[in-house]
C-alpha positions in Angstrom: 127.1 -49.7 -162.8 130.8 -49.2 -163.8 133.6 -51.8 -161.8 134.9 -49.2 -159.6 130.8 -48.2 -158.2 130.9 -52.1 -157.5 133.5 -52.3 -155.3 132.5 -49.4 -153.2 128.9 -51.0 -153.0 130.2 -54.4 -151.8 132.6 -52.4 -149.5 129.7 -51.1 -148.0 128.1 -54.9 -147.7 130.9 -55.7 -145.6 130.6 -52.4 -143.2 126.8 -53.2 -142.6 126.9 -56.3 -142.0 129.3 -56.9 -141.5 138.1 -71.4 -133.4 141.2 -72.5 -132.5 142.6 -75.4 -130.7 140.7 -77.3 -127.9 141.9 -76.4 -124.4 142.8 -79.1 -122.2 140.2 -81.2 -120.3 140.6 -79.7 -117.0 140.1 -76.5 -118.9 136.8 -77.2 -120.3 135.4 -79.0 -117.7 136.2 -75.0 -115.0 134.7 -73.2 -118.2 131.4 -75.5 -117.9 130.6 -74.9 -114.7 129.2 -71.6 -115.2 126.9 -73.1 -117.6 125.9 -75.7 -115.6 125.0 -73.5 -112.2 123.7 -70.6 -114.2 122.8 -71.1 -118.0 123.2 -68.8 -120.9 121.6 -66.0 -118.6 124.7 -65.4 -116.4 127.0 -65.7 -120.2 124.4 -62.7 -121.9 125.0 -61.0 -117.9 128.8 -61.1 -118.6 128.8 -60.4 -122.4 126.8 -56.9 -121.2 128.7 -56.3 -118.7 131.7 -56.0 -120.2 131.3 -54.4 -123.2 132.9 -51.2 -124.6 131.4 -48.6 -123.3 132.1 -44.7 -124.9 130.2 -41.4 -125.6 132.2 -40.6 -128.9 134.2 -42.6 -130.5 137.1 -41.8 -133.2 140.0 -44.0 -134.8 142.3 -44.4 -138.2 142.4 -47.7 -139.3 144.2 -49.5 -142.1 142.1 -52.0 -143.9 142.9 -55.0 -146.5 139.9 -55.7 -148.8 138.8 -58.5 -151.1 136.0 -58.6 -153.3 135.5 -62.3 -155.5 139.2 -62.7 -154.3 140.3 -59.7 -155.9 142.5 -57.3 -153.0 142.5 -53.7 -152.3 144.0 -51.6 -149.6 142.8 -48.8 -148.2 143.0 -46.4 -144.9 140.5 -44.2 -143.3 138.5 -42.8 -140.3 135.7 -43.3 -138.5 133.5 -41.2 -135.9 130.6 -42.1 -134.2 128.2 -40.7 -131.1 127.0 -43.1 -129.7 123.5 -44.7 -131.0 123.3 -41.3 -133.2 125.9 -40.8 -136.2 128.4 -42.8 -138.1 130.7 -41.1 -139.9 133.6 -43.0 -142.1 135.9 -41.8 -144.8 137.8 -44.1 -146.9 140.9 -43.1 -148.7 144.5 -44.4 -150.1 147.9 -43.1 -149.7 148.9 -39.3 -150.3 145.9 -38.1 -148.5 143.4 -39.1 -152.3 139.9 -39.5 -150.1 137.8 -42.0 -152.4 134.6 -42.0 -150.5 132.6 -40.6 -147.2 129.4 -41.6 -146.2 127.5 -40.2 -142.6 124.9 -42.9 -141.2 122.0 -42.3 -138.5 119.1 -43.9 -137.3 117.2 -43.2 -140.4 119.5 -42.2 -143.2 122.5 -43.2 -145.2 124.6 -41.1 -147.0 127.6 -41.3 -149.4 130.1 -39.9 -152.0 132.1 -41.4 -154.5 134.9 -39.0 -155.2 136.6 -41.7 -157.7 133.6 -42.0 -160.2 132.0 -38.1 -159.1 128.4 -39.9 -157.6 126.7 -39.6 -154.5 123.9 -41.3 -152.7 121.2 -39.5 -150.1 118.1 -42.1 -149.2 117.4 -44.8 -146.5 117.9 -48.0 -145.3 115.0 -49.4 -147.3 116.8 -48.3 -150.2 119.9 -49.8 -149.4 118.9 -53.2 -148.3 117.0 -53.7 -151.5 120.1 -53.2 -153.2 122.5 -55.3 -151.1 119.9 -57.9 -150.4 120.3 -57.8 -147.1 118.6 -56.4 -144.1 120.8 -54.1 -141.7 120.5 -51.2 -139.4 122.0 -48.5 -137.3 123.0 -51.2 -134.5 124.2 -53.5 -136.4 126.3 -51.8 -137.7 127.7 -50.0 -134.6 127.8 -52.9 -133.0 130.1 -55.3 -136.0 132.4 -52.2 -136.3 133.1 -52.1 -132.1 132.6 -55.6 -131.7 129.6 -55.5 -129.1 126.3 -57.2 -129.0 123.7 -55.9 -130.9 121.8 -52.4 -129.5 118.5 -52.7 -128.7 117.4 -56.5 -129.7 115.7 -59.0 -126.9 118.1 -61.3 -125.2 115.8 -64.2 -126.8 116.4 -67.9 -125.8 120.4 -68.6 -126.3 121.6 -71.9 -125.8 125.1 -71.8 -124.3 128.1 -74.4 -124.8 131.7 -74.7 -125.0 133.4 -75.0 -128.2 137.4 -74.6 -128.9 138.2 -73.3 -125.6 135.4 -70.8 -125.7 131.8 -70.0 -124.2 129.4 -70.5 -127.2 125.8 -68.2 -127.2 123.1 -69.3 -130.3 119.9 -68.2 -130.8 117.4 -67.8 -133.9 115.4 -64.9 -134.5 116.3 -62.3 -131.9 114.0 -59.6 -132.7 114.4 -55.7 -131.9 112.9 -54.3 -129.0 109.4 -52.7 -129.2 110.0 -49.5 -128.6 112.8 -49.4 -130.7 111.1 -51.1 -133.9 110.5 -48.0 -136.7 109.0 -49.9 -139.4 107.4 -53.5 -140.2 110.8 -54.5 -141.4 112.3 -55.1 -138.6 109.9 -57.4 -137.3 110.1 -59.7 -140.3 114.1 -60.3 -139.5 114.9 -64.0 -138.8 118.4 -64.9 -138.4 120.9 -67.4 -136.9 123.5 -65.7 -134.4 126.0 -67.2 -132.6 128.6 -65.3 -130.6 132.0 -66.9 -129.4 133.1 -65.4 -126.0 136.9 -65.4 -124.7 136.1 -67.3 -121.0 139.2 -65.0 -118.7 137.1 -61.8 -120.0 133.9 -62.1 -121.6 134.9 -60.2 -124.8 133.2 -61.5 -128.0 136.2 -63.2 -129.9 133.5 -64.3 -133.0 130.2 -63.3 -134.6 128.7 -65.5 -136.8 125.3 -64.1 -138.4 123.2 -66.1 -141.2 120.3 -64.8 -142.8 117.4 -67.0 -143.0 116.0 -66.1 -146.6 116.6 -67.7 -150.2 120.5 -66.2 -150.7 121.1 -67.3 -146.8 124.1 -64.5 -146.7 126.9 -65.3 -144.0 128.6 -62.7 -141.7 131.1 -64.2 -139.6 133.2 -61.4 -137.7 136.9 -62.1 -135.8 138.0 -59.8 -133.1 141.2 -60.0 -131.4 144.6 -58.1 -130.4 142.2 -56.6 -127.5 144.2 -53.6 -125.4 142.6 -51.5 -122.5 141.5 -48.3 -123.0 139.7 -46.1 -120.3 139.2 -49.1 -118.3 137.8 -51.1 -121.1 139.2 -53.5 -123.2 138.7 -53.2 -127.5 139.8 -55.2 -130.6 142.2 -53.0 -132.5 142.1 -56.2 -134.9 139.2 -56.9 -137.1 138.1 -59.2 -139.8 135.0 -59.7 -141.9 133.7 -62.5 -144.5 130.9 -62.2 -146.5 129.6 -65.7 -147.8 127.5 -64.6 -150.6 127.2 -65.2 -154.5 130.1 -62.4 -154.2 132.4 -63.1 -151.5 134.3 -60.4 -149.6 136.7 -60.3 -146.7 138.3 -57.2 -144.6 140.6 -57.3 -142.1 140.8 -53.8 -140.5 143.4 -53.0 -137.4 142.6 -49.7 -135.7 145.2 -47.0 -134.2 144.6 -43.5 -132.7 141.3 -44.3 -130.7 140.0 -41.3 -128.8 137.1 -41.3 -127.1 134.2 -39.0 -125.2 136.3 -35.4 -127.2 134.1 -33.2 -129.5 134.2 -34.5 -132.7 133.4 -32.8 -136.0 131.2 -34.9 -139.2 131.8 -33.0 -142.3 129.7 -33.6 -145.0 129.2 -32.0 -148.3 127.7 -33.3 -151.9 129.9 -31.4 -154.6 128.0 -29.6 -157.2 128.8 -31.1 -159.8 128.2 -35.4 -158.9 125.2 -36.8 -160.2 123.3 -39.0 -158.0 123.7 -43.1 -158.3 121.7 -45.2 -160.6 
């Protein structure tokens, strides 16, 4: 696998998986209360309640990208319907597209225009390879900074820390009737999501996989604005703890939502299919 297939592989790591200074006393002591009258119920309440909500979703985004503490920049795109297709292209300056990939429920597809490959298979396939164990809401959810789609509330345990309402749980499984193979049941991870306490945003994501490589996702979200009633991070930044780090820090622009949207997708000719 030449250098440049690597990077676009470990790119892809940090797309799938994907603190501050104590507040004053008086501060933490109003934030508690809610805990104390209602438990981490009425937090998960909130945290649903006031996520970003859309049909169809489109932005540009400019990204900085590190892999083993080497950095790249890059821009692209990215289009999704909701629960159904996510479509992202990744390119530099002067328009040069260097990848595309379209992901659903049950597929994941790529091109590498640099290096004239392409990938068609599963998510099977793909978290053999990355050594890690993603899906379809995951990933929607760490690119829009919601809660996960579709997994049980489980038992959180709710505190304050820096300021900020604190959710933790271990080994929040997928819903039922959602579950499409064995896989998904054999997921155990560590999750703990940061909330801002005026609005109920999720500020952090921290995710940590409970196998031998114990891989680390921790996500930031921040410079939130309003749009269609809702508020959304146009700031976003990744870190992979694993035996090859990566970080990305992506800030978004030209967000449309709930418009038509198009998902071109074509495999030249001529590219051979990855090894």
């Amino acid at each position: 696998m030449n250098y440049h297939w690597r990077i676009l592989a470990h790119l892809i790591i940090a797309l799938f998986i994907v603190a501050g200074i104590s507040s004053c006393k008086s501060k933490r002591s109003l934030i508690k209360q809610p805990i104390k009258a209602e438990g981490p119920d009425y937090l998960f309440e909130k945290l649903k309640e006031n996520e970003f909500s859309f049909q169809t979703f489109s932005a540009k985004f400019n990204a900085e990208y590190s892999i083993d503490k080497k950095p790249f920049e890059f821009k692209g795109q990215v289009r999704i319907i909701k629960d159904s297709v996510i479509w992202i292209s990744l390119g530099q300056d002067l328009g040069i597209e260097l990848a595309r990939m379209i992901i659903t429920q049950d597929s994941v597809k790529f091109v590498d225009r640099f290096n004239k490959k392409y990938f068609v298979g599963d998510y099977i396939f793909v978290n053999e390879f990355l050594k890690t164990n993603i899906d379809f809401g995951i990933l929607q959810s760490i690119i829009l900074g919601n809660d996960f789609e579709y997994y049980e509330k489980a038992q959180f345990k709710a505190a304050v820390d820096g300021g900020e309402y604190r959710l933790t749980t271990t080994g929040r499984s997928k819903l039922k009737k959602h579950v499409r193979n064995s896989a998904d049941d054999e997921r155990i991870f560590l999750q703990s999501i940061w909330l801002d306490p005026d609005n109920f945003k999720i500020t952090q994501i921290k995710i940590k996989e409970l196998t031998e490589d114990s891989k680390k996702l921790t996500a930031h979200y921040s410079d939130f604005e309003e749009i269609h009633g809702r508020l959304f991070p146009f700031k976003l930044a990744y870190e992979v703890e694993a035996e090859t780090p990566v970080t990305v820090k992506m800030k978004y622009s030209k967000i449309v939502l709930n418009e038509p949207l198009k998902f071109p997708f074509k495999i030249p000719s001529k590219y051979n299919p990855t090894n």
